[in-house]
C-alpha positions in Angstrom: 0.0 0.0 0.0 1.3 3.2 -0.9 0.9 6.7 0.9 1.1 10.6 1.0 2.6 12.3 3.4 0.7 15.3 4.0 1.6 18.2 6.5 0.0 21.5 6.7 0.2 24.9 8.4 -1.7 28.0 9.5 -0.4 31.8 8.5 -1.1 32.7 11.6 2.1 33.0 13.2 4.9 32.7 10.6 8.1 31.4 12.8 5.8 29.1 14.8 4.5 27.7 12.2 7.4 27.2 9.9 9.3 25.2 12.5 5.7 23.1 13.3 5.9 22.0 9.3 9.6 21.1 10.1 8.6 18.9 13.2 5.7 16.9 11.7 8.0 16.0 8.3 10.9 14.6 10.6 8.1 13.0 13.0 5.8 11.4 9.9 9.2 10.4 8.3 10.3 8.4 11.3 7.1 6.9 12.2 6.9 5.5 8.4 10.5 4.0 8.1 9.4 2.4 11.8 6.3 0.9 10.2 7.5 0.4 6.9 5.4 2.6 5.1 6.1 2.9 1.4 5.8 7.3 0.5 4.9 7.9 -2.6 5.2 11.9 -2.2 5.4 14.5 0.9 3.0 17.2 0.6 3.1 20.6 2.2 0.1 23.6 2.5 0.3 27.0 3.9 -3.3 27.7 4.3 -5.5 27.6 7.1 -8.2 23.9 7.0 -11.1 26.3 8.6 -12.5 26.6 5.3 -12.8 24.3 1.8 -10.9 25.0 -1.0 -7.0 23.9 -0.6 -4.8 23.4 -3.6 -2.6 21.1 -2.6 -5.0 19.0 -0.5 -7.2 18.5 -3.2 -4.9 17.4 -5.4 -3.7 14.8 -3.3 -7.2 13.6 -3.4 -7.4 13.7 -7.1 -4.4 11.6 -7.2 -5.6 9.6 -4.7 -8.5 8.8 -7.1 -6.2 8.2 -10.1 -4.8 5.5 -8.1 -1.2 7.0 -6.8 -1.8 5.6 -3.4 -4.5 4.3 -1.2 -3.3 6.3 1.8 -2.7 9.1 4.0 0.2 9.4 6.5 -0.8 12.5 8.7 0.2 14.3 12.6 -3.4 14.3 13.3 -6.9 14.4 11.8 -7.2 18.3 11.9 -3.9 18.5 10.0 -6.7 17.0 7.0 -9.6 18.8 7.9 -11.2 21.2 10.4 -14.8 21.4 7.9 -17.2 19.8 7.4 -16.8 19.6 3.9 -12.8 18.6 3.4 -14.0 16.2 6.4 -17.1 14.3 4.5 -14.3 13.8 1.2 -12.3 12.1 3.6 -15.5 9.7 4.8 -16.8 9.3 1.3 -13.5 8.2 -0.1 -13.3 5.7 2.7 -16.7 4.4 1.9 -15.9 3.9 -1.6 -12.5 2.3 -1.2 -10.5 5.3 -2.5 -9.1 5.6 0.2 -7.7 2.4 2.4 -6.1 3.5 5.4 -5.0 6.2 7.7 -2.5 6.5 9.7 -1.7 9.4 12.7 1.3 8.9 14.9 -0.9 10.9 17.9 -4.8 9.2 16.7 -6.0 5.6 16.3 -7.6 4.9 13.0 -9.3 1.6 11.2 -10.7 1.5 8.3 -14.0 0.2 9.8 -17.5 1.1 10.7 -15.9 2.2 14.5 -12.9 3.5 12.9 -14.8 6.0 10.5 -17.4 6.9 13.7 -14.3 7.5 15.2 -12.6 9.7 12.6 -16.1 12.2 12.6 -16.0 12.7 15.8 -12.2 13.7 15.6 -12.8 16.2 12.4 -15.9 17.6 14.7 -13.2 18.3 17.6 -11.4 20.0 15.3 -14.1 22.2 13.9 -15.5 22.7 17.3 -11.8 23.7 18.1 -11.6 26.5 15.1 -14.9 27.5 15.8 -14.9 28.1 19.8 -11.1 29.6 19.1 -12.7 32.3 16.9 -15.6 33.1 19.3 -12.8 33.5 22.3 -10.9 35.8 19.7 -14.4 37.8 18.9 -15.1 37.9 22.7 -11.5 39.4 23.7 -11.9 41.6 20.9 -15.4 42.6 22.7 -13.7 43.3 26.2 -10.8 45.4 24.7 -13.1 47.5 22.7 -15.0 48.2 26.0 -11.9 49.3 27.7 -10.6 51.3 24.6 -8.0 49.1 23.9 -6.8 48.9 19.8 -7.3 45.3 19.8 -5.0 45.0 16.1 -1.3 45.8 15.5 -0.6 49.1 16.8 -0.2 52.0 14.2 3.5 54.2 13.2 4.3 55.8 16.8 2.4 53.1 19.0 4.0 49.5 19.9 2.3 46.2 20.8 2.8 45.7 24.7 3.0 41.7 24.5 3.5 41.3 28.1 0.1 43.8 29.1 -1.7 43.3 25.8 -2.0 47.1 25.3 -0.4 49.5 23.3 2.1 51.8 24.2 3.9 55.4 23.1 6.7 54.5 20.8 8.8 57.3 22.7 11.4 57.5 19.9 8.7 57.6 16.4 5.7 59.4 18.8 7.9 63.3 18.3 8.6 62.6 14.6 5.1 61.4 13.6 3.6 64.7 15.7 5.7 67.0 13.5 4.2 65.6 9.9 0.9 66.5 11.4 2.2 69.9 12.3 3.6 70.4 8.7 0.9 69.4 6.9 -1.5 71.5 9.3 0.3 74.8 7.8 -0.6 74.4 4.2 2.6 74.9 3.2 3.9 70.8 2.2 2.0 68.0 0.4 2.5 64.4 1.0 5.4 63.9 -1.3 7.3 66.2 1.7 5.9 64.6 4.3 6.5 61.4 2.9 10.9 62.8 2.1 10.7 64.2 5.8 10.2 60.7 7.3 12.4 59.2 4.6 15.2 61.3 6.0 14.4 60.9 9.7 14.5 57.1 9.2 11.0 56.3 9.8 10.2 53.3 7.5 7.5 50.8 7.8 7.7 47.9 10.0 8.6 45.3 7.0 11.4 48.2 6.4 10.4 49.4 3.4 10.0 53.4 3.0 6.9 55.0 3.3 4.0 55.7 0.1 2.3 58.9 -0.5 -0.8 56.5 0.1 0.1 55.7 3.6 1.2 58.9 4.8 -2.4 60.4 3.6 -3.6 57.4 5.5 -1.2 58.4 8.9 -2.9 61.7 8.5 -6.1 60.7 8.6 -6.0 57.8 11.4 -8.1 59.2 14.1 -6.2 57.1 16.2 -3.5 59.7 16.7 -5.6 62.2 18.7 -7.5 59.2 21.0 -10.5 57.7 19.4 -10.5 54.6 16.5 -12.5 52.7 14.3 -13.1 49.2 14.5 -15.6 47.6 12.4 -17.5 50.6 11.7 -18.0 52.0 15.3 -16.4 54.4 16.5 -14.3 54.4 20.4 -13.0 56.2 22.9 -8.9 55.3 23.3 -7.8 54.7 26.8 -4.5 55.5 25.5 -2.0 58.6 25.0 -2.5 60.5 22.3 0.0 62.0 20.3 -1.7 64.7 19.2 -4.7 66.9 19.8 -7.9 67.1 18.4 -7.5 70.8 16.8 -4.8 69.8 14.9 -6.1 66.8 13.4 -9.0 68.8 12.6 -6.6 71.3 10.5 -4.7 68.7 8.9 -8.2 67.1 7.2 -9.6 70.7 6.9 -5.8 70.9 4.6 -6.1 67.8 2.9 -10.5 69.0 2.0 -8.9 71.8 0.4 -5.9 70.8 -1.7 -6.3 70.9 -4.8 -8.9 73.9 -5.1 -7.7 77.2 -6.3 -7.0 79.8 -3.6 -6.8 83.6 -4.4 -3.1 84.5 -3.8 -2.5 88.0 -3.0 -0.2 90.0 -5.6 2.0 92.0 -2.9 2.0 91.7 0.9 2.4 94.7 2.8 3.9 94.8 6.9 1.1 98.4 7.3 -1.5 97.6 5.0 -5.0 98.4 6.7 -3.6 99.5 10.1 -3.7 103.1 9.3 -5.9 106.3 8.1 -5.0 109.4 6.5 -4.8 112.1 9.0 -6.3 114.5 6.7 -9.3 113.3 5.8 -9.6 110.0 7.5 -9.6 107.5 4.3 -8.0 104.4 4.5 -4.1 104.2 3.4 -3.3 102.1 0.7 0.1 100.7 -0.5 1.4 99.7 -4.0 5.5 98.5 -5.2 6.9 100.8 -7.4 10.7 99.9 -8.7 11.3 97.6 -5.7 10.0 99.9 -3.2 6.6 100.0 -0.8 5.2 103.3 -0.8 1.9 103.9 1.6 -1.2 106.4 0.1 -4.0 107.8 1.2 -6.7 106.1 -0.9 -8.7 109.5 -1.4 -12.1 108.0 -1.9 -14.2 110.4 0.3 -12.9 113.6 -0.7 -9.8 115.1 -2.8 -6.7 115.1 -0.6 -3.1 116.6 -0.5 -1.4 114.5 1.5 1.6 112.9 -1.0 3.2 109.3 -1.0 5.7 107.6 1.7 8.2 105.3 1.1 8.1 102.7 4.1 11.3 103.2 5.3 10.4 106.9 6.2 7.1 105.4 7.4 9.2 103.3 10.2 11.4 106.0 10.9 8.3 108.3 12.0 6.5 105.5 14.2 9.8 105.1 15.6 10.1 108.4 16.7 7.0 108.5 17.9 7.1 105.4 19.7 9.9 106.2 21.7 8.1 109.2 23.3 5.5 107.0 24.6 6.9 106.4 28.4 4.6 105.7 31.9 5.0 107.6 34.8 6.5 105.8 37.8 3.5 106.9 39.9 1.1 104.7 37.8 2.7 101.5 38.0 1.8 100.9 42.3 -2.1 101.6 40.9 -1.5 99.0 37.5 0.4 96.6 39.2 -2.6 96.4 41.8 -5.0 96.3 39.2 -3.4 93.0 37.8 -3.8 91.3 40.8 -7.7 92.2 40.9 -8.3 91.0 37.4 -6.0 87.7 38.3 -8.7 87.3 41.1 -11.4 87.6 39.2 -9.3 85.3 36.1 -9.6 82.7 38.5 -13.1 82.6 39.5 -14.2 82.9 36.2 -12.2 80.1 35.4 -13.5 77.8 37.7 -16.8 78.6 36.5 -15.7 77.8 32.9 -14.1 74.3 33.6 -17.6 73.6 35.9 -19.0 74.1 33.2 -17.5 72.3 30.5 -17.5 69.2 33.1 -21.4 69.7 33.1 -21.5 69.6 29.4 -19.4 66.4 29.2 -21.1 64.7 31.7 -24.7 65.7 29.7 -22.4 63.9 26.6 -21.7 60.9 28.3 -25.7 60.3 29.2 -26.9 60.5 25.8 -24.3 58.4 24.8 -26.0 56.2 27.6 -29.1 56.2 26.2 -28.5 56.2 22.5 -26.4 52.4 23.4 -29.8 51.5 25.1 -32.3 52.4 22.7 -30.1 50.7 20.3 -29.6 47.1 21.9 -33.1 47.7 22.6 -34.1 48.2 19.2 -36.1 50.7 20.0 -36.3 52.5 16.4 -33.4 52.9 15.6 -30.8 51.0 13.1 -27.0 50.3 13.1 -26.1 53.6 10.5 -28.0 56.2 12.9 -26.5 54.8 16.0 -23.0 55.2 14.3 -23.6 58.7 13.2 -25.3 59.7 16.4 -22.4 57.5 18.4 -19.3 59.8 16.2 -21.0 63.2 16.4 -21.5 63.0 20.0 -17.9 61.1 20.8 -16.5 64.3 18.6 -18.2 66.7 20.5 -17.0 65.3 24.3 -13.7 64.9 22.9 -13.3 69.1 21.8 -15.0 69.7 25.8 -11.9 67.7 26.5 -9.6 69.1 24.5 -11.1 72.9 25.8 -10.1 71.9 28.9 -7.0 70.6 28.5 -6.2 73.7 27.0 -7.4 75.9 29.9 -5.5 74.3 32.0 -2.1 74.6 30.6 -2.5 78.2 29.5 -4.8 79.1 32.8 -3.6 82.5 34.1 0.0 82.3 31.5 -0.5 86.1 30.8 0.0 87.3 33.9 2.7 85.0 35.0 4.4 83.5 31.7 6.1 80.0 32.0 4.5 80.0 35.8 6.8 82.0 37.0 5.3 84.0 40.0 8.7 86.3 40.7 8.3 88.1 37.0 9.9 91.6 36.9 7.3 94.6 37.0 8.2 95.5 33.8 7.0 92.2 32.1 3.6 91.9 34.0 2.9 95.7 32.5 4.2 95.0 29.0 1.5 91.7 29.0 -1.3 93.8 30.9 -0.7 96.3 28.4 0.0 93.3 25.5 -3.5 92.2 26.8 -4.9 95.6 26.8 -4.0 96.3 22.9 -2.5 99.2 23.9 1.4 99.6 22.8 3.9 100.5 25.4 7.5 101.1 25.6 9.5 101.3 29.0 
């Protein structure tokens, strides 16, 4: 009687794997030179048995039928099937003598009416085994979702924490990936930079290979970079750091919306342009480039003026001048001084107030999101595309109350103390009252 050897693997975990396929060729090898098996060939599959349709295993059964050999040499019964299907070709050659014997070094098998009942209850293990493993995948999947836990392979800047099963800050990547977003947020570089800038800060993808213009546009519009991700269609809440906030993310997609349409350029810029009037007779002044030059103009539209043109140099020489006179008399800075402490007072209660009532707003979020999940497992009118859209918008708008205050509270009270610093010269904390104020001053 002659057999096939036939030895298969999964793709699930490549190394794993490849040295499994090794094992079983030595094993079955042995195990037919001990029984004096005669091996017609050795067959090998990369493919996974939890569905029909593989090449090489249906081939061997095709030869199998053309009379190449009457039997199977195999590590197990699930190395043949884990369906239904593959599993009833197996039983049906058996009945009709294709197929003669079996052997496992790890089952018993006889070609009998035990030996088949047998051999169906082994494939069912084995697609009870496939099945309850992908319901236990399904399920974690499930739990991490509810925590906010990415449950795939972590994104450029993030690594897979194999040891807690979460995802962490890749510390080194995190900076480098922030800064395309920032880039791309000012208008001024397209994906092709982006994409040169991480070529030239050696950020490649994890195979190695250099990044597309297609995944960098991709990068830039993972959500998953300012907290939140999609996974199957719904959208979550991260429990992990972001790298970046949710104002920039929003300019960098407002950026991408709007390359590509055509943007009014101006033809000159000018540094005065619309801050001043013509003290005559109170028109706006204009500017215009003559030979390389800026020259400022009143724009006479109301009545006919005298007043001539100014080169900007002059222009900057005068508000100079007149700049420099502007001084504050010591006797006033006791009564200003004072009055920044009141407003810093008040800063603070009204500040308080604010972030109260942010807090309310998000927790107002947070029960609607409450309700919306349980009029939907309810089914209470409403279906899986409204609960999505209602689900994003009101995920969108908690995460901007969060990002407000955030924001409050790392700029708080900054322009009255900058950098936190409480013992700030005089001179400083009048400058920014003033700063604050709009009003220019020079000590």
């Amino acid at each position: 009687m002659k057999y096939f050897i036939y030895t298969r693997k999964s793709t699930d975990s490549e190394e794993r794997q490849i040295l499994s396929i090794e094992s079983q060729l030595s094993e079955l090898k042995e195990f037919a030179a001990k029984e004096k098996l005669e091996i017609v060939a050795s067959l090998c599959e990369a493919q996974t048995a939890k569905e029909p349709g593989r090449k090489i295993f249906e081939e061997m059964l095709d030869r199998i039928c053309a009379g190449e050999a009457s039997g199977i040499l195999a590590w197990h019964p699930d190395r043949l099937a884990r369906n239904s299907i593959d599993g009833g070709k197996i039983i049906y050659l058996l009945d009709t003598g294709k197929i003669l014997d079996l052997k496992f070094p790890t089952f018993w098998f006889d070609s009998t009416s035990q030996g088949k009942f047998m051999l169906n209850i082994a494939f069912g293990q084995s697609k009870y085994y496939i099945d309850n493993l992908s319901e236990n995948i399904k399920r974690g999947h499930r739990q991490k979702l509810r925590k906010g836990i990415w449950p795939s392979f972590a994104p450029l800047g993030y690594l897979n924490n194999h040891k807690t099963k979460t995802i962490d800050t890749d510390k080194e990547k995190a900076p480098v990936i922030r800064k395309c977003f920032e880039l791309y947020a000012t208008g001024d570089n397209t994906l092709k930079n982006i994409k040169q800038f991480l070529a030239d800060t050696r950020i490649d993808s994890y195979k190695g290979n250099a990044l597309s213009c297609s995944c960098v546009q991709r990068m830039l519009k993972n959500p998953f970079y300012y907290g939140v991700f999609k996974f199957n269609g719904e959208i979550y809440q991260g429990t992990r750091e972001p790298i970046i906030s949710k104002k920039l993310f929003d300019s960098v997609q407002q950026v991408m919306n709007n390359r590509g349409k055509k943007k009014r350029k101006r033809k000159h810029e000018f540094a005065f342009s619309g801050l001043m009037r013509c003290g005559s007779c109170g028109c706006l002044i204009t500017a215009e480039k003559q030979k390389g030059h800026h020259y400022y103009r009143c724009t006479k539209k109301k009545q006919t003026c005298n007043e001539k043109y100014l080169r900007e140099e002059n222009l900057v020489e005068q508000m100079k001048n007149w700049i420099q006179k502007v001084s504050l008399p010591d006797d006033w800075v006791k009564n200003m001084l004072a009055e920044i402490d009141k407003e810093k007072e008040q800063a603070k209660l009204e500040s308080l107030s604010f972030v109260q009532n942010l807090q309310k707003e998000k927790t107002e979020i947070e029960q609607k999101m409450d309700k919306l999940l349980d009029l939907f497992i309810e089914g209470k009118g409403i279906s899986p595309e409204e609960y999505q859209a209602k689900k994003t918008k009101l995920l969108n708008e908690k995460l901007d109350i969060e990002q407000k205050i955030r924001d409050f509270e790392q700029q708080g009270n900054n322009w009255l103390e900058p950098n936190g610093n409480p013992s700030i010269s005089k001179k400083c904390r009048l400058e920014l009252y003033f700063e604050r104020q709009k009003i220019q001053f020079c000590a």
